[in-house]
N, C-alpha and C positions, 0 to 999 in steps of 0.2 A: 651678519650678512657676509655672504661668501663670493666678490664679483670674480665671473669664470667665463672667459670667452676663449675663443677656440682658435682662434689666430694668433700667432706665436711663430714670430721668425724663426729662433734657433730653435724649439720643439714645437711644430704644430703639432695641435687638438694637445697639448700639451695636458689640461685637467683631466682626459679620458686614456693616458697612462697610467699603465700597470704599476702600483705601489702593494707590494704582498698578497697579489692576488684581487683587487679592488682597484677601480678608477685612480686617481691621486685627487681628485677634489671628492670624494665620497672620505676616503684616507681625514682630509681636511674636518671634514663635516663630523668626524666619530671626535677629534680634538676639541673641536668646539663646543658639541654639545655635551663634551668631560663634565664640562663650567658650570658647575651649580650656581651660579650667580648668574647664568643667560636664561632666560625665557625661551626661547625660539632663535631656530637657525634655519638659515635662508641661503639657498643659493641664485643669485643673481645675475642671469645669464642671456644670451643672445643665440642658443645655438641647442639646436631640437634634442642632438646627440648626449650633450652634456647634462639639460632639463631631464629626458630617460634615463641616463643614470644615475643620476639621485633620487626621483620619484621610484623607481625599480627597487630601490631598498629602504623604503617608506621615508625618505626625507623629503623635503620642502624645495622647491624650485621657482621663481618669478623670471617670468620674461619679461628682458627690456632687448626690444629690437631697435629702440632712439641707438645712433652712431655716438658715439660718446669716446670722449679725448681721454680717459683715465677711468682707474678703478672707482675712484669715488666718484666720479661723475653718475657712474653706473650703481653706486650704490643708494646716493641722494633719490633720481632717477624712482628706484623700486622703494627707497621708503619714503618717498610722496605720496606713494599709494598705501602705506600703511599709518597706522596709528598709535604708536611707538613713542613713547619719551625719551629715550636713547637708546644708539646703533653703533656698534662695532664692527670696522672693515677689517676683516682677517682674509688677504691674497689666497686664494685658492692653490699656492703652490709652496705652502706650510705646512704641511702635514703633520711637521714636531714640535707645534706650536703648544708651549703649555699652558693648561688650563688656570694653573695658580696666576700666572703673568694674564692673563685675560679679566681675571676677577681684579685685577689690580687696578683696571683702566676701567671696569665698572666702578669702582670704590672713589676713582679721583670725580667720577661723572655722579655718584649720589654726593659728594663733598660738595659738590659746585661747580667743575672745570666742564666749561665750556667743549673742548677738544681735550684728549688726552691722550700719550701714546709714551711708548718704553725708549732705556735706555740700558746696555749692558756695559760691563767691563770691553776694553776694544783689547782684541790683544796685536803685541806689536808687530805680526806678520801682517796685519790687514791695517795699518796705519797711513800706506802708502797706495795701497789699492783704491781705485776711482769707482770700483763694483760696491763697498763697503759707506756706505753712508753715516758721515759722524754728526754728534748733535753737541752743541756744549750750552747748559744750563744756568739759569742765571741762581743766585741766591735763594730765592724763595721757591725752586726749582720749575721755573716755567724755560721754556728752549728760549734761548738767544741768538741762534742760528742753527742750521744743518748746511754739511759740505761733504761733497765727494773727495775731498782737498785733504790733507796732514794738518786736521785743526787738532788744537788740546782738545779733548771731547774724549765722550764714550761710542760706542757702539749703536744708533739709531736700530731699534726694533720695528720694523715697518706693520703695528699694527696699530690701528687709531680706532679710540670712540668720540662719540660728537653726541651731545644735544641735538636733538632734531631740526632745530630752529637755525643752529649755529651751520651743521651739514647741509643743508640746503642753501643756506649763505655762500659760505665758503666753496661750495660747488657751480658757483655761478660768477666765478670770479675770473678777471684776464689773469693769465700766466703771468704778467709782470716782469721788472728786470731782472730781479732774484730768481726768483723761478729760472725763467730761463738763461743765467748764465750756469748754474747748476745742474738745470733738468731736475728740479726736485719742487715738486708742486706745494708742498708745505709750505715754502717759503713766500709766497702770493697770501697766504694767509696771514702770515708774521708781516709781513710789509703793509698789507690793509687792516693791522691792529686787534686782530685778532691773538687771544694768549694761549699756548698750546702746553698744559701743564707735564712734565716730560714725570713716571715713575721709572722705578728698580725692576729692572731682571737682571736674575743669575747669570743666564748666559744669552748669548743671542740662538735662537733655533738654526737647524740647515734648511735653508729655504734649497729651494730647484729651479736652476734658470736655463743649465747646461746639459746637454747629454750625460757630460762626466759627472756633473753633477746626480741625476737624474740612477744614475750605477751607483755613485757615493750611497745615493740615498736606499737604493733597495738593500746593497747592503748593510748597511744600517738599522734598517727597521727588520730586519730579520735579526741581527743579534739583536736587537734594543726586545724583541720580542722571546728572546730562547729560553729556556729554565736556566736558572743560576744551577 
């Protein structure tokens, strides 16, 4: 499930930018469905424009018009209506999300992990950065927190799979103190004793939040696509 709404301070209609000639949530949607370990990709949406550009290139679109505080809000939301043993929220503005690291958070969700989501190497220019979310793992590798802070940690990969049962839990929960002294909504779930089992990526993908960003990225995905 791909939540993609079109309201976006620093990029609005930000999904229905140009990434190599294609939307950037369409961009998302050819990542995801890489993943031979996903059945079905969803884009989970609020906004007529967005719903037409996936359906236009034969993807999959649900409207959720409910106002909804967060991604997963909106992705619980759409898979209430379906019938799914477990769902994967991959941000609509991941384009170089890899397909191997997705099958990975399928793999911890058939193991048993209730919630599941990555962890990469941090490197140390983004240690001090408050945009960069760290996670530090406990022994049996489940998260022990996430900070926007200079914690020991890795690199938080912001993509999550849930249990159906668990996702709809967890999405019906208050912010809490943690939560909001970080702004990081996982942490309402770690505080109401939920286990969020963290795996291995290589590296953390370029997500797009910025303009600059947004240029980083086209060019980018034009080398990342050129012949050797």
């Amino acid at each position: 499930m791909i939540p993609a709404r079109a309201g976006s301070r620093r990029l609005p209609t930000k999904p229905l930018l140009d990434l190599g000639g294609a939307p950037l949530v369409w961009r998302v949607y050819e990542r995801v469905r890489a993943c031979s370990a996903i059945d079905a990709v969803l884009v989970a949406t609020d906004d007529d424009g967005i719903a037409a550009a996936v359906t236009a290139r034969g993807g999959q679109a649900l409207r959720v018009d409910d106002a909804c505080a967060s991604g997963t809000e909106r992705v619980a939301r759409a898979a209430a209506r379906l019938d799914a043993p477990f769902v994967l929220n991959v941000q609509g503005d991941e384009p170089f999300v890899e397909p191997a690291d997705l099958a990975a958070v399928v793999d911890a969700l058939r193991a048993g992990a209730a919630i599941a989501t990555l962890a990469a190497p941090l490197p140390p220019a983004l240690r001090d950065n408050p945009a960069t979310v760290k996670v530090v793992r406990d022994a049996a590798g489940g998260a022990l927190y996430f900070s926007r802070h200079p914690i020991p940690g890795e690199q938080h990969v912001g993509v999550y799979g849930f249990r159906r049962d668990a996702l709809l839990a967890v999405a019906r929960l208050p912010r809490g103190r943690l939560a909001a002294a970080e702004d990081l909504e996982q942490l309402a779930w770690l505080e109401a004793g939920w286990r969020i089992d963290v795996r291995d990526a290589p590296a953390a993908p370029r997500s797009i939040d910025t303009p600059a960003d947004l240029e980083a990225a086209r060019t980018h995905f034009v080398t990342a696509r050129a012949p050797a």
